[in-house]
Backbone as ProteinMPNN parsed JSONL, in Angstrom:
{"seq_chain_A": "XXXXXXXXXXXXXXXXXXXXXXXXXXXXXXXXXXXXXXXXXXXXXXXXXXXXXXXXXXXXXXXXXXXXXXX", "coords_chain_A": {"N_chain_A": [[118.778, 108.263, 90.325], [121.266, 107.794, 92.809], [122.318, 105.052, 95.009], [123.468, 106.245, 97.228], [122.157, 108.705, 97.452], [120.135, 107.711, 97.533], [119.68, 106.214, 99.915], [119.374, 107.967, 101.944], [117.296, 110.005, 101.479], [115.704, 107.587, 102.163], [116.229, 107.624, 105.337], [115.792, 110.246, 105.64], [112.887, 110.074, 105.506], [112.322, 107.417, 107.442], [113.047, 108.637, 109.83], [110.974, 111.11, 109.925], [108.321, 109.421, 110.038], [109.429, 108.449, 112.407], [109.247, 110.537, 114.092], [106.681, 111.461, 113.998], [105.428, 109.191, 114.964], [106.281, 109.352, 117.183], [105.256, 111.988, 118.118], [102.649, 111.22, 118.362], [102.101, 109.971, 120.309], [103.605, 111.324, 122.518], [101.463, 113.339, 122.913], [99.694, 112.664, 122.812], [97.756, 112.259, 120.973], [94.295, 111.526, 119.277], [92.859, 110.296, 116.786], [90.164, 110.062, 114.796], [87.396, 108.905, 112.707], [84.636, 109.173, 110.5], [81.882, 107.148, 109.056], [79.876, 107.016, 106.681], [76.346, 108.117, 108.21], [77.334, 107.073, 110.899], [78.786, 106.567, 114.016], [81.6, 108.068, 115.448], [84.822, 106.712, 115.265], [87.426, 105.566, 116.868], [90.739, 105.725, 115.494], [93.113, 105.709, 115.511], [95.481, 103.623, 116.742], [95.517, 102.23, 114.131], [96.513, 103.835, 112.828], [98.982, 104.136, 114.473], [100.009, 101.725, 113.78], [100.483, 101.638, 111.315], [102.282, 103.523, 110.382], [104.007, 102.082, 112.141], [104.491, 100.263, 110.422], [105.717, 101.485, 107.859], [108.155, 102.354, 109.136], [109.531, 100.309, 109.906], [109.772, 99.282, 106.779], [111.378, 100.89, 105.74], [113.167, 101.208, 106.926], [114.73, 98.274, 106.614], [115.04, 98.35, 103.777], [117.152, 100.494, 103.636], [118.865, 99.045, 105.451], [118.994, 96.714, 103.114], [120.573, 98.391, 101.653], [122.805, 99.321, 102.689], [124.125, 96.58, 102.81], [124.489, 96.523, 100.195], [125.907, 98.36, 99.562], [128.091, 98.119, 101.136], [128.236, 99.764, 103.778]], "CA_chain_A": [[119.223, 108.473, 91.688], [122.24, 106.674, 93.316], [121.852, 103.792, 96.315], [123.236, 107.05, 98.818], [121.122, 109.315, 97.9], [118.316, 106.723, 98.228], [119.752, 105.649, 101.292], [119.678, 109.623, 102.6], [116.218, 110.005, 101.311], [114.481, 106.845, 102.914], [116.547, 107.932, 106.192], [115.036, 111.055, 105.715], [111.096, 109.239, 105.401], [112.588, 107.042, 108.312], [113.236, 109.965, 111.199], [109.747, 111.685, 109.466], [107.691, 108.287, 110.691], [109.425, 108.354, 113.752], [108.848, 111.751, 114.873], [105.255, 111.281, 113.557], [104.809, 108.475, 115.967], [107.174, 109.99, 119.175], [104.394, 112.99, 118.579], [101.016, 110.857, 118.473], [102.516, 108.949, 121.817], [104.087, 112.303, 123.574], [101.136, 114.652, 122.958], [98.454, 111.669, 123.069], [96.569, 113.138, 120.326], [93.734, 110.745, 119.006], [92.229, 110.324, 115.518], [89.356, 109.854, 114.8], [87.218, 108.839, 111.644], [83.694, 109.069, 110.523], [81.918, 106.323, 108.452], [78.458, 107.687, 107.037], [76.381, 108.921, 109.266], [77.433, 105.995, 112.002], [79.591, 107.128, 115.155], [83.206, 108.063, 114.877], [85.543, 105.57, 115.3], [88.682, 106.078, 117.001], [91.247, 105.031, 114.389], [95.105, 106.02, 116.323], [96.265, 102.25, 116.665], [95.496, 101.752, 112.974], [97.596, 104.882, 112.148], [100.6, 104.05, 114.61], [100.526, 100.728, 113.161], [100.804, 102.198, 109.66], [103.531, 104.405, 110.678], [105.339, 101.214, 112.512], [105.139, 99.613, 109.228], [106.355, 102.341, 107.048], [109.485, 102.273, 109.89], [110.36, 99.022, 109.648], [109.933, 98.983, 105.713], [112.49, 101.922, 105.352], [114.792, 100.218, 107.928], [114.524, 97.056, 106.088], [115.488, 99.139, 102.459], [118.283, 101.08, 104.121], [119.539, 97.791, 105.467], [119.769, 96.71, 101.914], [121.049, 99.465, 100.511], [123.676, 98.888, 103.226], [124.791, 96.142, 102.733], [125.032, 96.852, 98.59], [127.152, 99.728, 99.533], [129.088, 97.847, 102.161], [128.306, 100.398, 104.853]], "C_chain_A": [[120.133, 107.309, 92.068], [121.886, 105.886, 94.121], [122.385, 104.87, 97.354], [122.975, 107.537, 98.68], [119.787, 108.518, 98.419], [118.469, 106.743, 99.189], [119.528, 106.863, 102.239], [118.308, 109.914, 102.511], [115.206, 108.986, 101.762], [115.548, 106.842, 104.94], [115.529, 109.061, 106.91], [113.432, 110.85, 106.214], [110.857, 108.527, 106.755], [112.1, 107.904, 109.906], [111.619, 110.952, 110.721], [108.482, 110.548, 110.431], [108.2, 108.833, 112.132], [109.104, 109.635, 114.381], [107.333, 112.163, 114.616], [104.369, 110.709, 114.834], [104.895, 108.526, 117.33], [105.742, 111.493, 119.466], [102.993, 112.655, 119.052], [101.442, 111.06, 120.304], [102.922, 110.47, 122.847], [102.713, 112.836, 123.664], [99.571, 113.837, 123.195], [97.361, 112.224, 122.152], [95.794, 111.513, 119.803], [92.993, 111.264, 117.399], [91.11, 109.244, 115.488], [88.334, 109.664, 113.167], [85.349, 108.013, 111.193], [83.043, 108.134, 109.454], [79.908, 106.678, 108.168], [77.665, 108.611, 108.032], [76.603, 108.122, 111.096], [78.05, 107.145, 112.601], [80.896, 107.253, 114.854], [83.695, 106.898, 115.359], [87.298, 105.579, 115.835], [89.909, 105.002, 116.066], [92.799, 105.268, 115.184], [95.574, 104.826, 116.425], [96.818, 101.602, 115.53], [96.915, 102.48, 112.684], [98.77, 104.621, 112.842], [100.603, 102.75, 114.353], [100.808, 100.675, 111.745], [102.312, 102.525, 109.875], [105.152, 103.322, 111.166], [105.621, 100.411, 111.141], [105.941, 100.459, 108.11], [108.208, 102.525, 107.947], [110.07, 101.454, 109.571], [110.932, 98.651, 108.022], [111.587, 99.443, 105.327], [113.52, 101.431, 105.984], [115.2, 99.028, 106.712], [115.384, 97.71, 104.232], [116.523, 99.737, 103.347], [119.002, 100.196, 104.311], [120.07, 97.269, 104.31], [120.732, 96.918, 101.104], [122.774, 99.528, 100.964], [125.001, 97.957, 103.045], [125.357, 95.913, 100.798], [126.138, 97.228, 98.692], [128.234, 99.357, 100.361], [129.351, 98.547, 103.411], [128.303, 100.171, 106.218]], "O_chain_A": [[119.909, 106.135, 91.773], [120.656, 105.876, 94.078], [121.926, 104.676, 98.48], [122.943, 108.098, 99.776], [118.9, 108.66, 99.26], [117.57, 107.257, 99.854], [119.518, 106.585, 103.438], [117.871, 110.155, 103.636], [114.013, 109.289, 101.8], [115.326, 105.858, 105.646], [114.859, 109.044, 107.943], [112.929, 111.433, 107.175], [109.79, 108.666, 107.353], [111.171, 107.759, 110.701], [111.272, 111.589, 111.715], [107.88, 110.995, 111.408], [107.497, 109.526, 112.867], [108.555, 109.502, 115.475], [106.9, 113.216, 115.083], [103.391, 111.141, 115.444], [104.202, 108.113, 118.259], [105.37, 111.895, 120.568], [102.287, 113.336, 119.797], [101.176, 111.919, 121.145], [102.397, 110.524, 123.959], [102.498, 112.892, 124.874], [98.561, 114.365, 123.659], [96.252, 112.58, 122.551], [96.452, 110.475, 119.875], [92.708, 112.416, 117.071], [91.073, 108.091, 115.919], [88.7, 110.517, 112.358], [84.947, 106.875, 111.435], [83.809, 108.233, 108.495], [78.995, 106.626, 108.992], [78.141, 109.613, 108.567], [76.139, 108.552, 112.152], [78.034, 108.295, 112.163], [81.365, 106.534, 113.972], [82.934, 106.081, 115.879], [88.225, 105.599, 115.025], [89.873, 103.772, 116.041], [93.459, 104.238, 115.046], [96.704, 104.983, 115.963], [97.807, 100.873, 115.449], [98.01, 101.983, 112.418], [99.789, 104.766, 112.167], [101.626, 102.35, 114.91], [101.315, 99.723, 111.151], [103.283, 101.839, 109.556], [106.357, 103.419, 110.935], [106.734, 99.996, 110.815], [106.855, 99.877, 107.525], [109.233, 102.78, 107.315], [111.129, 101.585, 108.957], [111.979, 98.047, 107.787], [112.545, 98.808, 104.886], [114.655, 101.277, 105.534], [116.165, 99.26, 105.983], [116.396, 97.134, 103.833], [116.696, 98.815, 104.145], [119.97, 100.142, 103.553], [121.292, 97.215, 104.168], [121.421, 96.28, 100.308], [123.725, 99.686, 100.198], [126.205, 98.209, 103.076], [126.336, 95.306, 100.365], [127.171, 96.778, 98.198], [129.244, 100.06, 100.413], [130.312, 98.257, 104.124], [128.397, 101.116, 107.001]]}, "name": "protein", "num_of_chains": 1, "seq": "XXXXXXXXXXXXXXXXXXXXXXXXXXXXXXXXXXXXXXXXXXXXXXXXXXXXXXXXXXXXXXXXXXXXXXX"}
């Protein structure tokens, strides 16, 4: 694979995250996650802090790839 398809494909992964995380936040959905037989655990901060890191990563690689390509 070339550096613009990569760059097209972690764009792609990019706008995926973000509309991941514009949906938790618009629609306020919550996750939740059970641990034996303890109490659930609301887990949604974990996951949009996953999601902000998977953003930034792909930014951060695109940036790269950027300035390889001179874009």
């Amino acid at each position: 694979m070339d550096l613009a398809k990569l760059r097209e494909s972690h764009k792609k992964k990019l706008a995926e995250y973000e509309q991941r995380l514009k949906h938790i936040d618009d629609s306020d959905t919550r996750h939740f996650r059970q641990e034996g037989n303890g109490p659930l655990s609301d887990i949604t901060e974990e996951i949009k802090a996953e999601y902000h890191r998977h953003i930034q990563t792909y930014a951060a690689i695109i940036a790269e790839i950027d300035a390889i390509l001179g874009v």
